[in-house]
ZADO-1210 file (C-alpha; in nm, 4 decimals, padded with zeros to 6 digits):
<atoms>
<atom x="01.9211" y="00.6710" z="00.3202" code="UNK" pos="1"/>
<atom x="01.9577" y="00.4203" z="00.0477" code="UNK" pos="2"/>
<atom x="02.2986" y="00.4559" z="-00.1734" code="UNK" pos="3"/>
<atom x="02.2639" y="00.2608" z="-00.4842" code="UNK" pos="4"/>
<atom x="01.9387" y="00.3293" z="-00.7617" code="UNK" pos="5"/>
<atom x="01.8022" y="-00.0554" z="-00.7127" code="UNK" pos="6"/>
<atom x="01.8295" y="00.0071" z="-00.3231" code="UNK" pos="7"/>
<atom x="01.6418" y="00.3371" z="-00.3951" code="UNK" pos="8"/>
<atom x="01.4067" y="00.1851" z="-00.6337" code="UNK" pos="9"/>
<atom x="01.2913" y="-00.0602" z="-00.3558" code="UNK" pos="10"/>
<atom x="01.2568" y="00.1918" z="-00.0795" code="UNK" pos="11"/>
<atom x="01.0055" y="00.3889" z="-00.3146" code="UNK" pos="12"/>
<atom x="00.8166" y="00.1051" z="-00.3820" code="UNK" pos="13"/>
<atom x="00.7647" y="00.0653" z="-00.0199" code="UNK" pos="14"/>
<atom x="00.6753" y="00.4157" z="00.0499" code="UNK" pos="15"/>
<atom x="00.4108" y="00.3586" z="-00.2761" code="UNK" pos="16"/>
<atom x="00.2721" y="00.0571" z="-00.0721" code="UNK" pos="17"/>
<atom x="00.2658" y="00.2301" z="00.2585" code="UNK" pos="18"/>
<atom x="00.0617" y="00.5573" z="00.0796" code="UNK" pos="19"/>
<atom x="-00.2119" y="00.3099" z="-00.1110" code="UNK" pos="20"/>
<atom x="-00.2388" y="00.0893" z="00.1685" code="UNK" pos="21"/>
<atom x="-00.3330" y="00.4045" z="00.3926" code="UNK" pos="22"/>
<atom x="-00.5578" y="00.5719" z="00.1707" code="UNK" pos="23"/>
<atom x="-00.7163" y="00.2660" z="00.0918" code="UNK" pos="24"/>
<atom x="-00.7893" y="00.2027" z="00.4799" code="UNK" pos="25"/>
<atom x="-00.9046" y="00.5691" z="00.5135" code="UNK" pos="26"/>
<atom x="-01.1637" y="00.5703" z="00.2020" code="UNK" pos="27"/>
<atom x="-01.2955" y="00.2249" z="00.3825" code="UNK" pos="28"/>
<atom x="-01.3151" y="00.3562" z="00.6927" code="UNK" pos="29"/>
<atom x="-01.4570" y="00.7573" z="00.6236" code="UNK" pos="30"/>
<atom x="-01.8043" y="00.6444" z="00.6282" code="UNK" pos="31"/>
<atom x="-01.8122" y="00.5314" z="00.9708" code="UNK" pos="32"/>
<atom x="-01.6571" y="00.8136" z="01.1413" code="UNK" pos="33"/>
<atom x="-01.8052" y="01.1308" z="00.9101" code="UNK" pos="34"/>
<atom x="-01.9886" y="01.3100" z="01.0978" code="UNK" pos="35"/>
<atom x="-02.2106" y="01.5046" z="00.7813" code="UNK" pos="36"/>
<atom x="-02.4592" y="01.2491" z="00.6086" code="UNK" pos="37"/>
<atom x="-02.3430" y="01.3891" z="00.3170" code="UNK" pos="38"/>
<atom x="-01.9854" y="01.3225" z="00.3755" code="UNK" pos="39"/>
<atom x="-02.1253" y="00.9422" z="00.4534" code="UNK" pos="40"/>
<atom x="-02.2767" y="00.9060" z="00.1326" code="UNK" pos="41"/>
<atom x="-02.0015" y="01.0476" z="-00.0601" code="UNK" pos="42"/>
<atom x="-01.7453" y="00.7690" z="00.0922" code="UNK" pos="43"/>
<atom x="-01.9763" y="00.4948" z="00.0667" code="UNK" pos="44"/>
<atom x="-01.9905" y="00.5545" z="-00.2819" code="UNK" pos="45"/>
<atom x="-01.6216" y="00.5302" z="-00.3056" code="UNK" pos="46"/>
<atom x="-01.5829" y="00.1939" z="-00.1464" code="UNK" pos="47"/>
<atom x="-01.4485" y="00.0266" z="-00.4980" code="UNK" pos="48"/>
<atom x="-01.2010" y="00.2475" z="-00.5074" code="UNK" pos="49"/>
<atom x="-01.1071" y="00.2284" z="-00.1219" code="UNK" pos="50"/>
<atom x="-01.0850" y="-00.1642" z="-00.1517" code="UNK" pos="51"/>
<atom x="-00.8590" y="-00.0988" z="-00.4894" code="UNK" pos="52"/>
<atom x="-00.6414" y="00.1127" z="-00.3232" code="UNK" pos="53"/>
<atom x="-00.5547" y="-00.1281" z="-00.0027" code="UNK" pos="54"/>
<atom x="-00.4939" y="-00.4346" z="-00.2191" code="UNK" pos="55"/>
<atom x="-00.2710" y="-00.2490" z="-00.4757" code="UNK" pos="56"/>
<atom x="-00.1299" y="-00.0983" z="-00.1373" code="UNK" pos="57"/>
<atom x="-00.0824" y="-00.3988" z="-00.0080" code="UNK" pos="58"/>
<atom x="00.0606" y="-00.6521" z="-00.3394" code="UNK" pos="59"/>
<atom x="00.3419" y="-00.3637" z="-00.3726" code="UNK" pos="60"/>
<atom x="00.3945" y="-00.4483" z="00.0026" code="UNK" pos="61"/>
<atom x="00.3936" y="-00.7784" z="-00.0263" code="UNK" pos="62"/>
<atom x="00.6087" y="-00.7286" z="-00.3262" code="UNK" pos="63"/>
<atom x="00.8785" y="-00.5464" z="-00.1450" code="UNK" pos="64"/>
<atom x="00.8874" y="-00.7887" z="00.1487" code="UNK" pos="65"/>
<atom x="00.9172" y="-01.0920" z="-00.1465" code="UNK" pos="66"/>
<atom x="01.2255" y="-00.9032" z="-00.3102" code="UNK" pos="67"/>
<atom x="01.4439" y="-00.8065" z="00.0538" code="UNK" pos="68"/>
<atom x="01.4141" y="-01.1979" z="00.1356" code="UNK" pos="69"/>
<atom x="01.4939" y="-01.3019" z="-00.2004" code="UNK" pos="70"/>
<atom x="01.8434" y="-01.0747" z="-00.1096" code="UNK" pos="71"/>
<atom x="01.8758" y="-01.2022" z="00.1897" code="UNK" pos="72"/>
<atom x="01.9095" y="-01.5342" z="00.0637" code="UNK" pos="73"/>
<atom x="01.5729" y="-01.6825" z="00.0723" code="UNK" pos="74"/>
<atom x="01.4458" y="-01.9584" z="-00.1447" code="UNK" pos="75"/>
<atom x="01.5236" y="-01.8621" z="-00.4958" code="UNK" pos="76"/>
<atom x="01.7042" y="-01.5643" z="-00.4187" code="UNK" pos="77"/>
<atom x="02.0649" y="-01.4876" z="-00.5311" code="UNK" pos="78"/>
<atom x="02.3617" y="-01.6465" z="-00.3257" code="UNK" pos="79"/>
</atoms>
């Protein structure tokens, strides 16, 4: 469990990117495994939003992985 507010801070950003990334992949992928027409429709329709969702998802990701090897001493991290 993380112990200090930037620590916490980081781990929610994760969980943020985890949770858009997901629903991203789900809204992208719900037409091709609805089974009602209807439903198909309804996702396809939504694809903007899916492909939104899973890059957002994924920069915050990327953002969190930048920022634990910038700690860890990467290149232009703090030493």
């Amino acid at each position: 469990m993380p112990s200090s507010p930037q620590r916490k801070q980081d781990f929610e950003l994760l969980l943020k990117g985890a949770i858009c990334a997901l629903i991203g992949a789900i809204i992208l992928l719900a037409p091709y495994v609805a089974r009602s027409q209807d439903m198909r429709e309804l996702m396809a329709q939504a694809y903007l939003a899916g492909w939104f969702a899973l890059v957002l998802g994924c920069a915050f990701l990327v953002r969190f992985g930048l920022m634990r090897w910038r700690a860890r001493g990467g290149r232009g991290g703090r030493r």
